[in-house]
mmCIF file as gemmi writes it, N, C-alpha and C atoms, coordinates in Angstrom:
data_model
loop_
_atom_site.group_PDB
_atom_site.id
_atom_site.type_symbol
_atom_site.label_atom_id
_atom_site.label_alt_id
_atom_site.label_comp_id
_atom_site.label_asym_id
_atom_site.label_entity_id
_atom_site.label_seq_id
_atom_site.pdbx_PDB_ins_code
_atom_site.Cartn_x
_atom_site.Cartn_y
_atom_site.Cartn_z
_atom_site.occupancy
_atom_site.B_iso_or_equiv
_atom_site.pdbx_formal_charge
_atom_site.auth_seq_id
_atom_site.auth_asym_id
_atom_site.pdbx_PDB_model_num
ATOM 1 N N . UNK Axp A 1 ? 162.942 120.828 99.662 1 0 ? 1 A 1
ATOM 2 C CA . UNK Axp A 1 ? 162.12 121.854 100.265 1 0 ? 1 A 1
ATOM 3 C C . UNK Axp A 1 ? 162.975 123.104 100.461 1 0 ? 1 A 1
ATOM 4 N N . UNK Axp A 2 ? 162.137 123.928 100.367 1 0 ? 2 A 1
ATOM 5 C CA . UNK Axp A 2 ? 162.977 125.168 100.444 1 0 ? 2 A 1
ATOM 6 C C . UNK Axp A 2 ? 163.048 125.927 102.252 1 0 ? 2 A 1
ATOM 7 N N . UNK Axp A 3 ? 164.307 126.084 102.109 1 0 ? 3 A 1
ATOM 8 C CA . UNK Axp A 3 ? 164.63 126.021 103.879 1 0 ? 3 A 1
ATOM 9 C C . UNK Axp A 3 ? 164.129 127.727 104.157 1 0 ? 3 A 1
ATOM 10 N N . UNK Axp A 4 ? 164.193 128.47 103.582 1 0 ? 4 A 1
ATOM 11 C CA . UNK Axp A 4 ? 163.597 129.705 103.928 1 0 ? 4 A 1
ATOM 12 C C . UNK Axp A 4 ? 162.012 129.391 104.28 1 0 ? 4 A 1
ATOM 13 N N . UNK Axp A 5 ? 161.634 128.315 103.178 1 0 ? 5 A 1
ATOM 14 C CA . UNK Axp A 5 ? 160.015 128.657 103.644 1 0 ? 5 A 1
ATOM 15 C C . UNK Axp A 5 ? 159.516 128.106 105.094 1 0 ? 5 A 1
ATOM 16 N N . UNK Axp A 6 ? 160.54 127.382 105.998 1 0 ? 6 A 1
ATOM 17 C CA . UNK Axp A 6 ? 160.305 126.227 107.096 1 0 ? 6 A 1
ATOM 18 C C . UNK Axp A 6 ? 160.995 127.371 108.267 1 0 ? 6 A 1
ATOM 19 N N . UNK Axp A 7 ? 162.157 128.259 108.035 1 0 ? 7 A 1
ATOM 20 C CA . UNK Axp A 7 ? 162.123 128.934 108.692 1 0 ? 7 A 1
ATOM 21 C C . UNK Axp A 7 ? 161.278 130.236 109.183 1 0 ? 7 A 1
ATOM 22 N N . UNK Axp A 8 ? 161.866 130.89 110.628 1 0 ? 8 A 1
ATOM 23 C CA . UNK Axp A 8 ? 161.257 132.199 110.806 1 0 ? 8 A 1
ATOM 24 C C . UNK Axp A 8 ? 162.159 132.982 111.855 1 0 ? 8 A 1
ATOM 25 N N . UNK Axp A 9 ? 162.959 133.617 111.459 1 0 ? 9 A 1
ATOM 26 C CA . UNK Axp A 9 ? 164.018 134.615 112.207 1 0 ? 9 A 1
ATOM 27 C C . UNK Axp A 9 ? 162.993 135.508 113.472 1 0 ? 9 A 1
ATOM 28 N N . UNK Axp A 10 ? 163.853 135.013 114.952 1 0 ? 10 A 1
ATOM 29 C CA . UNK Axp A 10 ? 163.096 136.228 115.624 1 0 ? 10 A 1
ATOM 30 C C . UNK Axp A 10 ? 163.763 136.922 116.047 1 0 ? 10 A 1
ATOM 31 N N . UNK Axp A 11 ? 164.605 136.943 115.253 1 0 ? 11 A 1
ATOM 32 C CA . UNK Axp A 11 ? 165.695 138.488 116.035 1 0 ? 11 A 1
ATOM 33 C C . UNK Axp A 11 ? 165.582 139.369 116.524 1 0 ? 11 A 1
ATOM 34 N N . UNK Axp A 12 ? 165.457 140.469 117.054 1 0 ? 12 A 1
ATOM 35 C CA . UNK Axp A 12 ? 164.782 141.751 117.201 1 0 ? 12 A 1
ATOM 36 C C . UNK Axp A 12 ? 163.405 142.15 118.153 1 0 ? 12 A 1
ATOM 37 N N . UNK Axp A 13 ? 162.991 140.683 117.939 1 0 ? 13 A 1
ATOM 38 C CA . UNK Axp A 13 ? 161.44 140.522 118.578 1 0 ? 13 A 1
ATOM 39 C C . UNK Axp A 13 ? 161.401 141.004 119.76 1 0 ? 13 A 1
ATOM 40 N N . UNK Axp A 14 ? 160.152 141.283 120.59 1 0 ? 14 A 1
ATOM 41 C CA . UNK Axp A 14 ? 159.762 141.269 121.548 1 0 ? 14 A 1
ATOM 42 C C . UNK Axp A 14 ? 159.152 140.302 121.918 1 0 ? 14 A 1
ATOM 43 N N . UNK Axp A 15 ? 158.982 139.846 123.518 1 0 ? 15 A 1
ATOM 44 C CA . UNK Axp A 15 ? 157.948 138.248 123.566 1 0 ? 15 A 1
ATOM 45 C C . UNK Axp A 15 ? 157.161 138.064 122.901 1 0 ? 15 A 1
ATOM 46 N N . UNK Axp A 16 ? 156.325 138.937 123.319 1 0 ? 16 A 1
ATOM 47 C CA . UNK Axp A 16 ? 154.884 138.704 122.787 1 0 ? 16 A 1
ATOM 48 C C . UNK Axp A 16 ? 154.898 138.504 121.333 1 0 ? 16 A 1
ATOM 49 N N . UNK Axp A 17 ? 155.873 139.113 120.311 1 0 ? 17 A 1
ATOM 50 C CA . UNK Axp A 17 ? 155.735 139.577 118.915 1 0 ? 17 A 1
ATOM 51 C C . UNK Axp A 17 ? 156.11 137.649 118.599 1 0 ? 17 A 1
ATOM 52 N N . UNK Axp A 18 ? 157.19 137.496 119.129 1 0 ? 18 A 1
ATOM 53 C CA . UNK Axp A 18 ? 157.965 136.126 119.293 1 0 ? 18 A 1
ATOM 54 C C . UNK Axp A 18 ? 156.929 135.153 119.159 1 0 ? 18 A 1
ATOM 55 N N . UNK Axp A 19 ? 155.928 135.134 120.137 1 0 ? 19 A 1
ATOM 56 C CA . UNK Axp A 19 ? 154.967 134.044 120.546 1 0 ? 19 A 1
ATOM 57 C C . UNK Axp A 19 ? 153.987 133.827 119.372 1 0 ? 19 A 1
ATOM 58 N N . UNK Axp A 20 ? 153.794 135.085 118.999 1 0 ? 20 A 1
ATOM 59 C CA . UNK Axp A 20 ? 152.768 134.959 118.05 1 0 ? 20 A 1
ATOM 60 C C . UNK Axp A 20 ? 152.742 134.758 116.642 1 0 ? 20 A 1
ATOM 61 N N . UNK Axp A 21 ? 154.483 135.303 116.523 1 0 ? 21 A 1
ATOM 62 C CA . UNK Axp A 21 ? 155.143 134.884 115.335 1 0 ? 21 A 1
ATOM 63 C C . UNK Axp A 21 ? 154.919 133.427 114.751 1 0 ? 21 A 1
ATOM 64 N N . UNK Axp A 22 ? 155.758 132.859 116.418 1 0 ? 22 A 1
ATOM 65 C CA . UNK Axp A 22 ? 156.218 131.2 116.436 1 0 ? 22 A 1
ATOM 66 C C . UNK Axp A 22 ? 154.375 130.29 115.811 1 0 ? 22 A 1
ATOM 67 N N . UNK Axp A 23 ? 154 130.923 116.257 1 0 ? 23 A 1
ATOM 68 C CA . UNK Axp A 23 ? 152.396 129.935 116.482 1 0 ? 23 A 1
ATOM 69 C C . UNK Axp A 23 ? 152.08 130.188 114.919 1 0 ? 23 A 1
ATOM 70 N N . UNK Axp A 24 ? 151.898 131.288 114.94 1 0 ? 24 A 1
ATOM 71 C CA . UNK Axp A 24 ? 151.736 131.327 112.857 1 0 ? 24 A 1
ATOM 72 C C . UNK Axp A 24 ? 152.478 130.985 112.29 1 0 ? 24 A 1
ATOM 73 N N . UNK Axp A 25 ? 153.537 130.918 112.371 1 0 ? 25 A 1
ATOM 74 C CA . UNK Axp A 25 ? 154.148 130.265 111.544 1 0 ? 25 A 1
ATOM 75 C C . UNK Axp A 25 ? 153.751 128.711 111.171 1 0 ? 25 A 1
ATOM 76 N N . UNK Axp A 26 ? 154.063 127.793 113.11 1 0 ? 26 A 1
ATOM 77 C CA . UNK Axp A 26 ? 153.966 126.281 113.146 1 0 ? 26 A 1
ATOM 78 C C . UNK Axp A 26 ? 152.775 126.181 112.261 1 0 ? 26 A 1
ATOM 79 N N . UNK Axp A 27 ? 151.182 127.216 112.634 1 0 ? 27 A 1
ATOM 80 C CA . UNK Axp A 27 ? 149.835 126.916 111.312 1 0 ? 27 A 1
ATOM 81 C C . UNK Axp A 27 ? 150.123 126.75 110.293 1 0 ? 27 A 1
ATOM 82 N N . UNK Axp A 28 ? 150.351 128.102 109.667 1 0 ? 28 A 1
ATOM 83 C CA . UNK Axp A 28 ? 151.183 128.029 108.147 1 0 ? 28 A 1
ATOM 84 C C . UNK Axp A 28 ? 151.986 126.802 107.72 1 0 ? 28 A 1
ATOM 85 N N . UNK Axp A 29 ? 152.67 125.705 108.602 1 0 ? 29 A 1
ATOM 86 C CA . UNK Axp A 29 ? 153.568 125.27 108.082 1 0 ? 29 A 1
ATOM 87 C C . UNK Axp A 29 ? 152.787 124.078 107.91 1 0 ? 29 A 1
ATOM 88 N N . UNK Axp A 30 ? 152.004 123.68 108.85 1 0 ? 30 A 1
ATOM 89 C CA . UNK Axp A 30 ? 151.553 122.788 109.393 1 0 ? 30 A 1
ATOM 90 C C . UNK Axp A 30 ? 150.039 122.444 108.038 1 0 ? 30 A 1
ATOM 91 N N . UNK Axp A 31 ? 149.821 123.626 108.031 1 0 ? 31 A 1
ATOM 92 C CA . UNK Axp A 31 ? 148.614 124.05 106.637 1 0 ? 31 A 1
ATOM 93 C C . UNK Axp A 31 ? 149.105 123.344 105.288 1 0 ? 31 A 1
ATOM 94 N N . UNK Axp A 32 ? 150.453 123.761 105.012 1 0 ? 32 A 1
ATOM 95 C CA . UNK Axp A 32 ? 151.602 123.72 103.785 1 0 ? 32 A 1
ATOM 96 C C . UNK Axp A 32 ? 152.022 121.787 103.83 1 0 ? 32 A 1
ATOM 97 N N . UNK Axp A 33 ? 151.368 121.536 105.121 1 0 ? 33 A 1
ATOM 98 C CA . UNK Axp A 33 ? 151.891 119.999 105.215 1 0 ? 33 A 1
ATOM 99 C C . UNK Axp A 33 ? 153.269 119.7 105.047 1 0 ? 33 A 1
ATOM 100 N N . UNK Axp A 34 ? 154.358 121.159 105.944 1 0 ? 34 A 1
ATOM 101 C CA . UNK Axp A 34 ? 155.93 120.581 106.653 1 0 ? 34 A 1
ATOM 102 C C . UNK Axp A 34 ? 156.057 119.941 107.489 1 0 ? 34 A 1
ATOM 103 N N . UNK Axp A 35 ? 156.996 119.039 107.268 1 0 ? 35 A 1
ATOM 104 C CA . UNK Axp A 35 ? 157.323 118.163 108.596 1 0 ? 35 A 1
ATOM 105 C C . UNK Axp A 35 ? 157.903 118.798 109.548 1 0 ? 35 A 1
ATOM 106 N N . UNK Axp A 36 ? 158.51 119.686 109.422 1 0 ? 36 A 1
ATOM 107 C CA . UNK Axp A 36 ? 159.826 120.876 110.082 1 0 ? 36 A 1
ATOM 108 C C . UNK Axp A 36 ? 159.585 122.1 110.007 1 0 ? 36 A 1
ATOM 109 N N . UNK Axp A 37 ? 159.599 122.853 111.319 1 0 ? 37 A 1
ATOM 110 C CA . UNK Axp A 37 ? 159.786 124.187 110.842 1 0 ? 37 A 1
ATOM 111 C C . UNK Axp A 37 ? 161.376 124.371 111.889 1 0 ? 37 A 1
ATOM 112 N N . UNK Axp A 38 ? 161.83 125.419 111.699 1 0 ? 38 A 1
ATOM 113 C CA . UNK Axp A 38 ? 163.346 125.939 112.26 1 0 ? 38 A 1
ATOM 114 C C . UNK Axp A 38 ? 162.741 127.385 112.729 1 0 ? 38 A 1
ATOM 115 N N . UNK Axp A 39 ? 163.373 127.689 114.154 1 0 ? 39 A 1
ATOM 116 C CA . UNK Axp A 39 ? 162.908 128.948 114.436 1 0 ? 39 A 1
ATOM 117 C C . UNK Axp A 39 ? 164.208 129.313 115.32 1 0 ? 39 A 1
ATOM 118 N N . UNK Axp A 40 ? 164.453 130.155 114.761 1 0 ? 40 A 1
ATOM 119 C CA . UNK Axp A 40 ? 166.386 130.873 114.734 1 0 ? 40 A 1
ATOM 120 C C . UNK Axp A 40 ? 165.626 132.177 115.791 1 0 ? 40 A 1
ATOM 121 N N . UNK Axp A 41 ? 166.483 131.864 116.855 1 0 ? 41 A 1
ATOM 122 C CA . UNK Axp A 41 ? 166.448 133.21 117.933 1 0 ? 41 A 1
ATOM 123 C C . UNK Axp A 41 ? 168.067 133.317 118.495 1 0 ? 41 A 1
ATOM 124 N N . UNK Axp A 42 ? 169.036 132.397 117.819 1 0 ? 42 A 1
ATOM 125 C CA . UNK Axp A 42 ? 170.493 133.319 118.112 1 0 ? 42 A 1
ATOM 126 C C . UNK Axp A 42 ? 170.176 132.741 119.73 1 0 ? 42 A 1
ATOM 127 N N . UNK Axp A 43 ? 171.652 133.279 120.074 1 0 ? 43 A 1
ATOM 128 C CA . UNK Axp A 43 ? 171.949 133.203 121.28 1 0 ? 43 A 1
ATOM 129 C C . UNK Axp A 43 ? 171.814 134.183 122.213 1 0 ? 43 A 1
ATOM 130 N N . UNK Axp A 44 ? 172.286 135.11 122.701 1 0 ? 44 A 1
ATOM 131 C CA . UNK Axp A 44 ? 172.122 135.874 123.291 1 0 ? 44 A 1
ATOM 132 C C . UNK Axp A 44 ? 171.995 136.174 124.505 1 0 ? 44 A 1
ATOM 133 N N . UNK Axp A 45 ? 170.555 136.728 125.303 1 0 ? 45 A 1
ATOM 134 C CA . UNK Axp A 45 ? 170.09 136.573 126.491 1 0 ? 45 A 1
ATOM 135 C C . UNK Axp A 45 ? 170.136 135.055 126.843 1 0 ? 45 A 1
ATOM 136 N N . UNK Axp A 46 ? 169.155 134.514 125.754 1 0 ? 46 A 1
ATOM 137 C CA . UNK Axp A 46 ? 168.627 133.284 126.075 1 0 ? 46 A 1
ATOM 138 C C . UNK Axp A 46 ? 166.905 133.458 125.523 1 0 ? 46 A 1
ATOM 139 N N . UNK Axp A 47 ? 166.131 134.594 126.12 1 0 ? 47 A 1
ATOM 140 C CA . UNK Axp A 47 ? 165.047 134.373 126.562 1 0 ? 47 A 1
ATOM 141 C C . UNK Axp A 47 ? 164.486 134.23 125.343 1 0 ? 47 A 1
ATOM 142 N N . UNK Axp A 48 ? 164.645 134.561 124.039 1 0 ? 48 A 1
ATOM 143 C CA . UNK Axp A 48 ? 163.847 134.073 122.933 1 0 ? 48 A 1
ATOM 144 C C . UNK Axp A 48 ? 164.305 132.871 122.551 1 0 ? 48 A 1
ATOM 145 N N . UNK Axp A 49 ? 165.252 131.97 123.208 1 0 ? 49 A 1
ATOM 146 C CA . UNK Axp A 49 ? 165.313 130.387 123.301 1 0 ? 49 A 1
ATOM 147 C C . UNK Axp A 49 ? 163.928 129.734 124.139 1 0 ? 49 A 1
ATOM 148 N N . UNK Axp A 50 ? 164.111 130.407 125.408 1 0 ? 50 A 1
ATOM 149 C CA . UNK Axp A 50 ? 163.215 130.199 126.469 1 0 ? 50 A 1
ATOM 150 C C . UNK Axp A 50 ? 162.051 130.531 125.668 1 0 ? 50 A 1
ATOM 151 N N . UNK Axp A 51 ? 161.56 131.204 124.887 1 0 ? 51 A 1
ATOM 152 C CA . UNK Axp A 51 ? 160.006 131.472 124.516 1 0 ? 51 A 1
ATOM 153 C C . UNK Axp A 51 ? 159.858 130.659 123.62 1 0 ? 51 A 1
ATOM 154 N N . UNK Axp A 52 ? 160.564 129.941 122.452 1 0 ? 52 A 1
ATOM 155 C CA . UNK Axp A 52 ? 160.633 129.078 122.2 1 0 ? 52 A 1
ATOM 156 C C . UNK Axp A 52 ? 160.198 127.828 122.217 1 0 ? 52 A 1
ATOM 157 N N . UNK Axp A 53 ? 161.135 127.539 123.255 1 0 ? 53 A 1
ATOM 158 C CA . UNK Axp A 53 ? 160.895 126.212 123.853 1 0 ? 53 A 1
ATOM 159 C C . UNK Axp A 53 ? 159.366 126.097 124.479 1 0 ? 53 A 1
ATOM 160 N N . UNK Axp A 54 ? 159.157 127.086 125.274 1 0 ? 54 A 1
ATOM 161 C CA . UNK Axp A 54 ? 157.791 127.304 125.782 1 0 ? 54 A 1
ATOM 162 C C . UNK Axp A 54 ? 156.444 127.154 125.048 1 0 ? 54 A 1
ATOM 163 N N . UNK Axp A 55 ? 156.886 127.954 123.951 1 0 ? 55 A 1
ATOM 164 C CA . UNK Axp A 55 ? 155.445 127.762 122.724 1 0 ? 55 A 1
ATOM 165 C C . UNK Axp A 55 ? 155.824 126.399 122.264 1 0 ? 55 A 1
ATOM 166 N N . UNK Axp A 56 ? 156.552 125.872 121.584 1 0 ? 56 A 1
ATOM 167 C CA . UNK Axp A 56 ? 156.469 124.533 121.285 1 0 ? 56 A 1
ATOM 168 C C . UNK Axp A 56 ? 156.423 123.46 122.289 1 0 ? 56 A 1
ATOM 169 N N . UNK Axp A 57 ? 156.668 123.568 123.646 1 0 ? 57 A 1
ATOM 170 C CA . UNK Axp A 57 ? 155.95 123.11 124.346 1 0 ? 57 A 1
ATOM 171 C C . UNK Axp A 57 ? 154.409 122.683 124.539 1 0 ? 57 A 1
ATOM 172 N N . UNK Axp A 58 ? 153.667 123.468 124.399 1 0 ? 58 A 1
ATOM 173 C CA . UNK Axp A 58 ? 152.567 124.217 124.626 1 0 ? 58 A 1
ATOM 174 C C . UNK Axp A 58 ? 151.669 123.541 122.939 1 0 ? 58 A 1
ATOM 175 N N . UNK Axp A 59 ? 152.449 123.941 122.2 1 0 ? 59 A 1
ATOM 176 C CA . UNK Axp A 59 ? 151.98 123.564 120.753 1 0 ? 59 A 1
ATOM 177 C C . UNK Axp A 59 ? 151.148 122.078 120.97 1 0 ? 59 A 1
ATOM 178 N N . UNK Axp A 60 ? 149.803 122.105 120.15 1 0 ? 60 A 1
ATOM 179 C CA . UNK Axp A 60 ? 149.454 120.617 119.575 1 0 ? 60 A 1
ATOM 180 C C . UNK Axp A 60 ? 149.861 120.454 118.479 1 0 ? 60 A 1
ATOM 181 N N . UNK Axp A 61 ? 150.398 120.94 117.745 1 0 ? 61 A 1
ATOM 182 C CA . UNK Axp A 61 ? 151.019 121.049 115.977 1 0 ? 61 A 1
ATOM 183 C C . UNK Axp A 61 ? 152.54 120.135 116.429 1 0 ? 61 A 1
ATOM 184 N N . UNK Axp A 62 ? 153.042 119.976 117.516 1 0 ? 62 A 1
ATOM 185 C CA . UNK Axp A 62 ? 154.66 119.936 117.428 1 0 ? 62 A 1
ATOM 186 C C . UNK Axp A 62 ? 154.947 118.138 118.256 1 0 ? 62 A 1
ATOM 187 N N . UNK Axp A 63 ? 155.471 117.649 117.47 1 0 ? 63 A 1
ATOM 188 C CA . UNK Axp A 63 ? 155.568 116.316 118.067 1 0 ? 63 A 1
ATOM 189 C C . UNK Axp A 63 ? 156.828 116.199 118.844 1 0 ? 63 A 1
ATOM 190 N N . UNK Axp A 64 ? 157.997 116.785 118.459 1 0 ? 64 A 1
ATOM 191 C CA . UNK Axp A 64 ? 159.191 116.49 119.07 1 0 ? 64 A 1
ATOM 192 C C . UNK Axp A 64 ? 159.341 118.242 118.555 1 0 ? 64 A 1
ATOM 193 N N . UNK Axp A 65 ? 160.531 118.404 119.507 1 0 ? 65 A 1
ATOM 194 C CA . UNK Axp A 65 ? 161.89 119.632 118.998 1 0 ? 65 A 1
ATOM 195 C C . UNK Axp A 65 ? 163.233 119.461 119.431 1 0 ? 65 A 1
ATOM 196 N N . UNK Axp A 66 ? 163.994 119.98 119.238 1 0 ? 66 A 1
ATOM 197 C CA . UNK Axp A 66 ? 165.373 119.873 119.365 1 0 ? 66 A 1
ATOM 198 C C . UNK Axp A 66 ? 166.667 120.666 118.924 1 0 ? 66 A 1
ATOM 199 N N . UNK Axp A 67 ? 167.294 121.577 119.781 1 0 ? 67 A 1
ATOM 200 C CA . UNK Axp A 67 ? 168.451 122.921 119.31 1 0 ? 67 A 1
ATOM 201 C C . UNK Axp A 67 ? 169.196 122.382 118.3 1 0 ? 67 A 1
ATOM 202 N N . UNK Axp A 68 ? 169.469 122.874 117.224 1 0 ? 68 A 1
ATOM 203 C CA . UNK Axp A 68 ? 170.256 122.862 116.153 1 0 ? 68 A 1
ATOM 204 C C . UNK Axp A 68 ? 171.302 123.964 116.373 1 0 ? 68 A 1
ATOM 205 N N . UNK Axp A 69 ? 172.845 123.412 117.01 1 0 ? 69 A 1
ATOM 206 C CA . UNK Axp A 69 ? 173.461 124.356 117.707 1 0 ? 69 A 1
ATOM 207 C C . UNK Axp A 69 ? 174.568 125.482 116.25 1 0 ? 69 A 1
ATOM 208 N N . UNK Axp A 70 ? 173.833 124.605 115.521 1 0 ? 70 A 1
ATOM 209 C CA . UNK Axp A 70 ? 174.962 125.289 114.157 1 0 ? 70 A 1
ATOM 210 C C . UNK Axp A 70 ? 174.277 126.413 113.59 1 0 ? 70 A 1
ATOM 211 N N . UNK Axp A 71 ? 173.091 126.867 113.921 1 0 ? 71 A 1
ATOM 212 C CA . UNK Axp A 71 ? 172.329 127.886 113.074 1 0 ? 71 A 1
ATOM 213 C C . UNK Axp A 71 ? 172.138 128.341 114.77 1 0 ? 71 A 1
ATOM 214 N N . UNK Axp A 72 ? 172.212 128.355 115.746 1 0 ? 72 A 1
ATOM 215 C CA . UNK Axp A 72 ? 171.448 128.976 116.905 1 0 ? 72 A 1
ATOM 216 C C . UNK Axp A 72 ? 169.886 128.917 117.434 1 0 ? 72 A 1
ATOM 217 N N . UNK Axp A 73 ? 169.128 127.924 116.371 1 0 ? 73 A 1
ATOM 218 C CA . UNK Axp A 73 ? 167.961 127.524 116.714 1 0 ? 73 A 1
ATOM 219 C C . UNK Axp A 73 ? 168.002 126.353 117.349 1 0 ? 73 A 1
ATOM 220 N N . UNK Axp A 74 ? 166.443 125.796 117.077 1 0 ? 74 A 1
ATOM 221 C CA . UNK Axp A 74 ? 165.428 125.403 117.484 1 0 ? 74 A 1
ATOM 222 C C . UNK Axp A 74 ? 164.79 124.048 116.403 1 0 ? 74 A 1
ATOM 223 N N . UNK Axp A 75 ? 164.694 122.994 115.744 1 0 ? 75 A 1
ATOM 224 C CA . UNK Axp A 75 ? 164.065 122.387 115.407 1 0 ? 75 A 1
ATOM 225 C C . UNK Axp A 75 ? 162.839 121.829 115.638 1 0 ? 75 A 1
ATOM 226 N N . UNK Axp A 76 ? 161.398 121.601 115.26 1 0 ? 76 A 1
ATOM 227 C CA . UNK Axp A 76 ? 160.458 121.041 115.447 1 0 ? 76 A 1
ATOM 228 C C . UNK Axp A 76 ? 159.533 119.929 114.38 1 0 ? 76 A 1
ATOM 229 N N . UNK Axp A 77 ? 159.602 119.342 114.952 1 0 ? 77 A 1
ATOM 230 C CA . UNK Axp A 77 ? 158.592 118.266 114.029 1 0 ? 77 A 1
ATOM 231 C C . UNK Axp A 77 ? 157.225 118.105 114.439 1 0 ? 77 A 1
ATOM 232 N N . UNK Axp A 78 ? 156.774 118.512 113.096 1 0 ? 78 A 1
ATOM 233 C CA . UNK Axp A 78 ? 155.487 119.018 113.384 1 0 ? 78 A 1
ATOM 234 C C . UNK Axp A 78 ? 154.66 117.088 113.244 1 0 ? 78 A 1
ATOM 235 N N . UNK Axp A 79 ? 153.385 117.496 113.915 1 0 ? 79 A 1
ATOM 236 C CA . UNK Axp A 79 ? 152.209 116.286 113.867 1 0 ? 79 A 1
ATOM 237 C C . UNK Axp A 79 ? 151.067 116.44 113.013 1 0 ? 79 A 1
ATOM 238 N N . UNK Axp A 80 ? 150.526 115.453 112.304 1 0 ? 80 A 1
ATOM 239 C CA . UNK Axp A 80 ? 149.417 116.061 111.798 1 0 ? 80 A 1
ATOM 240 C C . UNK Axp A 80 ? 148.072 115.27 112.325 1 0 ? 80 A 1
């Protein structure tokens, strides 16, 4: 699988842009029938970890997640 297509960089983002990013994407991926998507927000503040975690929280698409500390994300396994 191609790892660009499972990812989605939110660098730069603002929350809101973040939230809404994250959620289209998990559809899209979830549509595409990935098991995984990766959502890279770097370190930083924190708070686009924290929004993160929050939307995939929140997600019915997401069965498990888990920080992948070598890229600065986020892992999720999606449900179908």
């Amino acid at each position: 699988m191609d790892e660009s297509k499972i990812s989605i960089d939110l660098h730069g983002m603002r929350a809101q842009e973040a939230i809404e990013a994250i959620n289209d994407h998990i559809i899209k991926c979830v549509n595409l029938s990935y098991s995984q998507v990766r959502i890279v927000h770097g370190h930083g503040t924190g708070v686009l970890k924290r929004i993160t975690e929050e939307v995939l929280n929140s997600s019915d698409y997401v069965n498990k997640f888990y920080p992948d500390y070598n890229f600065s994300s986020t892992i999720a396994d999606l449900k179908y």
